[in-house]
N, C-alpha and C positions, 0 to 999 in steps of 0.2 A: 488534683493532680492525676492526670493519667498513667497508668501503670506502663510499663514497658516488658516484653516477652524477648525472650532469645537476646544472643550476644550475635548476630549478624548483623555483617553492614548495610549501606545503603547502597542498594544496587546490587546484590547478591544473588536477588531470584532471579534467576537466567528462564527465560520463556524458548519457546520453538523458534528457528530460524525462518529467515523470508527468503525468497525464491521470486524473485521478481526479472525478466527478462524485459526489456523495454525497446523499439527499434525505430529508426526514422530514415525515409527514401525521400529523396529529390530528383527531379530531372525537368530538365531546360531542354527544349525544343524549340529552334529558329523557324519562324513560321516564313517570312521576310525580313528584308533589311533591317527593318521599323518594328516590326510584330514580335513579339516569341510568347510562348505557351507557357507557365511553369506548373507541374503535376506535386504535389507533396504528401506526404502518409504520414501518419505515426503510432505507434501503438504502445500502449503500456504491459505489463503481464500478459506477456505477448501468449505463453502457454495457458493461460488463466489458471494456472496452479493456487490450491485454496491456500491462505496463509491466515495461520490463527493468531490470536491476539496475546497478549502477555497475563499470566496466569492472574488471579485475582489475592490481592497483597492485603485486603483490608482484616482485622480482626473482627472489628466491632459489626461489621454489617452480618458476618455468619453466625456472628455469637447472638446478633438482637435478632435476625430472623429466623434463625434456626434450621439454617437452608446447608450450613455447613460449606460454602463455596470458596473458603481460602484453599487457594494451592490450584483450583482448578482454571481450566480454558473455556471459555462461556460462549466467544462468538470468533467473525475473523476479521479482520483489516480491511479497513474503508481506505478509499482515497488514492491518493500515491503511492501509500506505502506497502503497495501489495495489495490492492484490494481486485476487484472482477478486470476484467480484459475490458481497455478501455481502447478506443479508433477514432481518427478524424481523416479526413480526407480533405485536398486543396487544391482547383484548379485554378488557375491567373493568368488572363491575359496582359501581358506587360505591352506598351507602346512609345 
């Protein structure tokens, strides 16, 4: 049986907040009757503000490694969730 520490719940340890701005442009241009342009952008963390990750919850890994890293912030957020300034850009000629 494994032991259990402290009387908190699940979902208790609050980490750092995220700060993620995201934005998206479009614009249509009629080239002729038949033709039009379309331009499109988007960006994720649009500021690229760093966003750190949720503090580390495990017991058994600081206690078997002896690194002591519960409670602490190790890296920052990949992906969507706040990770580096991401961009795409879109041109389309429609007909």
């Amino acid at each position: 049986m494994i032991g259990r520490f402290g009387n908190a719940a699940v979902g208790s340890l609050v980490g750092p907040g995220t700060v993620n701005l995201s934005l998206g442009l479009a614009k249509d241009f009629a080239l002729t009757e038949r033709f039009s342009l379309k331009f499109e952008a988007s960006f994720t963390n649009l500021p690229n503000h760093p966003n750190f990750d949720d503090p580390r919850n495990n017991l058994s890994e600081s206690g078997d490694t002896g690194t002591g890293s519960f409670g602490q912030v190790l890296a920052t957020r990949i992906g969507d969730a706040g990770g580096n300034r991401v961009g795409q850009f879109a041109l389309r000629l429609e007909f």
